[in-house]
Biotite code that builds the C-alpha atoms (Angstrom):
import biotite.structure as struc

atoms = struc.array([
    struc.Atom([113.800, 93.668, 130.644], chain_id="A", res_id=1, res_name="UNK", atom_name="CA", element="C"),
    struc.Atom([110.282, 92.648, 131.677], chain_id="A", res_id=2, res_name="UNK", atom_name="CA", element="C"),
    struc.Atom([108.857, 94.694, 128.814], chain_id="A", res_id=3, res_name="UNK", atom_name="CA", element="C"),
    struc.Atom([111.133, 93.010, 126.406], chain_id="A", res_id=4, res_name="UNK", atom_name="CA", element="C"),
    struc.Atom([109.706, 89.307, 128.078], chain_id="A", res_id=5, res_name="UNK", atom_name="CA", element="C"),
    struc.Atom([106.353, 90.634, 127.351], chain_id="A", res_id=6, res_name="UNK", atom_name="CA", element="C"),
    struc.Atom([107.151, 91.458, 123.930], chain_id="A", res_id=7, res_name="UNK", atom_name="CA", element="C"),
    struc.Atom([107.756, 87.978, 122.977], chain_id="A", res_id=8, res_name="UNK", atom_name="CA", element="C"),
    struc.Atom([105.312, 86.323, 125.163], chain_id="A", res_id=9, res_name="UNK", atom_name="CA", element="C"),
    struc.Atom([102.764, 88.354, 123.151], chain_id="A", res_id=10, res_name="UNK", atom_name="CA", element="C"),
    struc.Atom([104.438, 87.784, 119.498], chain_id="A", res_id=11, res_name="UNK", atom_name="CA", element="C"),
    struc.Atom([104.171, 84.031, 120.368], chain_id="A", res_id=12, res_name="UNK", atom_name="CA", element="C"),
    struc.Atom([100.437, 84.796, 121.305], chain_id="A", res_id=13, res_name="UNK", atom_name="CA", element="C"),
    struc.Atom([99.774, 86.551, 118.162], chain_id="A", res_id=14, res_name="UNK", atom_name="CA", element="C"),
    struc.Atom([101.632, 84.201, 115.775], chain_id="A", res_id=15, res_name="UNK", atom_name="CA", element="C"),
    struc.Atom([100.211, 80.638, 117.292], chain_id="A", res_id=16, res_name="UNK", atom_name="CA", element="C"),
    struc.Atom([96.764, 82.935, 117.820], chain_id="A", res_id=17, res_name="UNK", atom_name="CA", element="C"),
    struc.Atom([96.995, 83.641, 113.878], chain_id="A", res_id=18, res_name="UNK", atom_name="CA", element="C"),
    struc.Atom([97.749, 79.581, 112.730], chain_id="A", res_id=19, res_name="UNK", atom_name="CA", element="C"),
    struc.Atom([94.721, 78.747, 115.135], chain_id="A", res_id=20, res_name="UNK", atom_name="CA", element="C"),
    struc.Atom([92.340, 81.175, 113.270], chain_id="A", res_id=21, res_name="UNK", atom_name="CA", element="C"),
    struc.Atom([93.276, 80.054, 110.052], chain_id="A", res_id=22, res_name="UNK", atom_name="CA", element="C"),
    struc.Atom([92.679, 76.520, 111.271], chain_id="A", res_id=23, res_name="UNK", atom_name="CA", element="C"),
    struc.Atom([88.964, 77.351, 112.069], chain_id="A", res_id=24, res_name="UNK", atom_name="CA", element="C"),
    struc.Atom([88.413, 78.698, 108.569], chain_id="A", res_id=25, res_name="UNK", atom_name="CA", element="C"),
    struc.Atom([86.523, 75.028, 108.477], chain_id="A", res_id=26, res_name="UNK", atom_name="CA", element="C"),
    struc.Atom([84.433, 74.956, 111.441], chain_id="A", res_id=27, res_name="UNK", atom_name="CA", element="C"),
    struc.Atom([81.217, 76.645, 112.161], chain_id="A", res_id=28, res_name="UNK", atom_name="CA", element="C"),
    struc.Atom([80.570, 78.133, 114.969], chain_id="A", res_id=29, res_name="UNK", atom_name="CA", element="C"),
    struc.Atom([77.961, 75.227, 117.008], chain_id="A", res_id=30, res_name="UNK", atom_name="CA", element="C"),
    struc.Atom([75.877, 78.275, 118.235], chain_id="A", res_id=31, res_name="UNK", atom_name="CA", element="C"),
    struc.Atom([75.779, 80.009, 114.938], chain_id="A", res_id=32, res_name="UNK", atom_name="CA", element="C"),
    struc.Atom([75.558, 77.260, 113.295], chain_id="A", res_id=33, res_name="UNK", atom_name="CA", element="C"),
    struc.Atom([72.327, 78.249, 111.442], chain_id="A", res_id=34, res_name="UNK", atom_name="CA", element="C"),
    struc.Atom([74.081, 81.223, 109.995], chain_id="A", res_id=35, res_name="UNK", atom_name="CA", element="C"),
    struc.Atom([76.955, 79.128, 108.907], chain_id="A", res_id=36, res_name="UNK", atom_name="CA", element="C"),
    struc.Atom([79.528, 81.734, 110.373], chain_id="A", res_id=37, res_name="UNK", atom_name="CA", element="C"),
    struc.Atom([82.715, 80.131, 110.594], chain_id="A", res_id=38, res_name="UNK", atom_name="CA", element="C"),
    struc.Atom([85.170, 79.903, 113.868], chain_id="A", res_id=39, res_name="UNK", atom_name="CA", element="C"),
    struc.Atom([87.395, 82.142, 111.894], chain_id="A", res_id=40, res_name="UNK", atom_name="CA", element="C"),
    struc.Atom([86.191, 85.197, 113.417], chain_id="A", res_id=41, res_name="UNK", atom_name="CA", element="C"),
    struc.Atom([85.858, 84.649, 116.868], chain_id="A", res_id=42, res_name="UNK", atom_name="CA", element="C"),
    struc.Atom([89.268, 82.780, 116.846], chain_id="A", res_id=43, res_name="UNK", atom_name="CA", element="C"),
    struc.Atom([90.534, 85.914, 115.371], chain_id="A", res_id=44, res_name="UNK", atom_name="CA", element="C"),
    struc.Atom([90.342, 87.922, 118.555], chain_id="A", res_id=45, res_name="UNK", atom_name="CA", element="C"),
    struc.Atom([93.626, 86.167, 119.418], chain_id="A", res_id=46, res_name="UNK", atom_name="CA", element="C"),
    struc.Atom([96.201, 87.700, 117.255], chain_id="A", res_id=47, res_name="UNK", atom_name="CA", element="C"),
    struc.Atom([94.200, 90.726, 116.580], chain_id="A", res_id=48, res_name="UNK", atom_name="CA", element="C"),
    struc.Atom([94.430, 91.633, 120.406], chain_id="A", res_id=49, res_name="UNK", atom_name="CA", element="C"),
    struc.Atom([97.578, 89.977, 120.595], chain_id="A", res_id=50, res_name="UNK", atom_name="CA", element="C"),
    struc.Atom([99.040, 93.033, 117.872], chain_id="A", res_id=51, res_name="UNK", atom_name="CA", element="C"),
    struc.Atom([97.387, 95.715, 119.610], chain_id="A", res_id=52, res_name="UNK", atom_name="CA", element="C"),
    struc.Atom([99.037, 94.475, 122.666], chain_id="A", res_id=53, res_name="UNK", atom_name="CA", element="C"),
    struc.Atom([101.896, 94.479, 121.078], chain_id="A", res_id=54, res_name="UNK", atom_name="CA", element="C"),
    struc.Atom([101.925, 98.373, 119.939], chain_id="A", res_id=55, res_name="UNK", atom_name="CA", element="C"),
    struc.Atom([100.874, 99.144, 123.293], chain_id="A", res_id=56, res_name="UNK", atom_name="CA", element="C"),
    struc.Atom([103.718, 97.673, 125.336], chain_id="A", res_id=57, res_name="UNK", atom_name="CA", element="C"),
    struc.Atom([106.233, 99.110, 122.465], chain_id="A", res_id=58, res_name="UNK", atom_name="CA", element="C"),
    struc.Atom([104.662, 102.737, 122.218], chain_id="A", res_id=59, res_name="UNK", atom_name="CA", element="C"),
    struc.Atom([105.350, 101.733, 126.681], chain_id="A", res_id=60, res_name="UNK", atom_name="CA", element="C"),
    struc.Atom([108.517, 101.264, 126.032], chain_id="A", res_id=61, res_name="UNK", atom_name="CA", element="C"),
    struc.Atom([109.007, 104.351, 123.977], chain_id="A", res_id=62, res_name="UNK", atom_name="CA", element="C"),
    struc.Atom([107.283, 106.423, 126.847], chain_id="A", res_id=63, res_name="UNK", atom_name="CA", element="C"),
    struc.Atom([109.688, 104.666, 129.390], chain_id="A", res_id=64, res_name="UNK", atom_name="CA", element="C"),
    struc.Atom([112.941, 105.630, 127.381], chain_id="A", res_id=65, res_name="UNK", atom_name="CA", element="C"),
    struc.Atom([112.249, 109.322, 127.540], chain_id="A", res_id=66, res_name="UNK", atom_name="CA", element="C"),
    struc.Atom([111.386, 109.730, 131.106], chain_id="A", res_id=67, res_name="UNK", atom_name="CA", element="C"),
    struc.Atom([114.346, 107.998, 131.860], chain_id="A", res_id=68, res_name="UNK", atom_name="CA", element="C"),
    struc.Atom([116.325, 110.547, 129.621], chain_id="A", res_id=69, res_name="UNK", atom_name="CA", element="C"),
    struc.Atom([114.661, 112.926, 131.702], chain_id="A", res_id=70, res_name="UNK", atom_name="CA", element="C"),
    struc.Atom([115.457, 111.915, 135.407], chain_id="A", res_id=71, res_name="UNK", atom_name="CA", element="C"),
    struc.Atom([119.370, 111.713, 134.317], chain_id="A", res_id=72, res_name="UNK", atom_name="CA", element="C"),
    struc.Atom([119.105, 115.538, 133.271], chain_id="A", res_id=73, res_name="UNK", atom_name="CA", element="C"),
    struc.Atom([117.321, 116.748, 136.247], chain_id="A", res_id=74, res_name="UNK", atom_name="CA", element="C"),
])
């Protein structure tokens, strides 16, 4: 149940996280200013860390299901 809470918590993060980089698509970076790099790609740690996140807690779950499978056999 907690894994399933986490599950959305982090699609929420990843979604919103995703909108937010896309919104920074038009604002440069005020330290890198000079390079002109864009707040795209440092807003897009969000959702990218948000997805891996994601696979993580659901390969987690995965892992969870079987051992379970395997205490009710023993």
């Amino acid at each position: 149940m907690v894994n399933l809470a986490v599950l959305w918590f982090l699609w929420i993060l990843t979604k919103f996280g995703y909108y937010m980089a896309l919104e920074g698509q038009t604002q440069l970076s005020p330290v890198l200013a000079k390079y002109r790099i864009n707040m795209m790609w440092a807003l897009s740690a969000i959702p990218v860390a948000g997805a891996l996140a994601i696979i993580q807690t659901a390969l987690q779950i995965v892992i969870d299901l079987f051992r379970r499978k395997e205490d009710f056999k023993t």
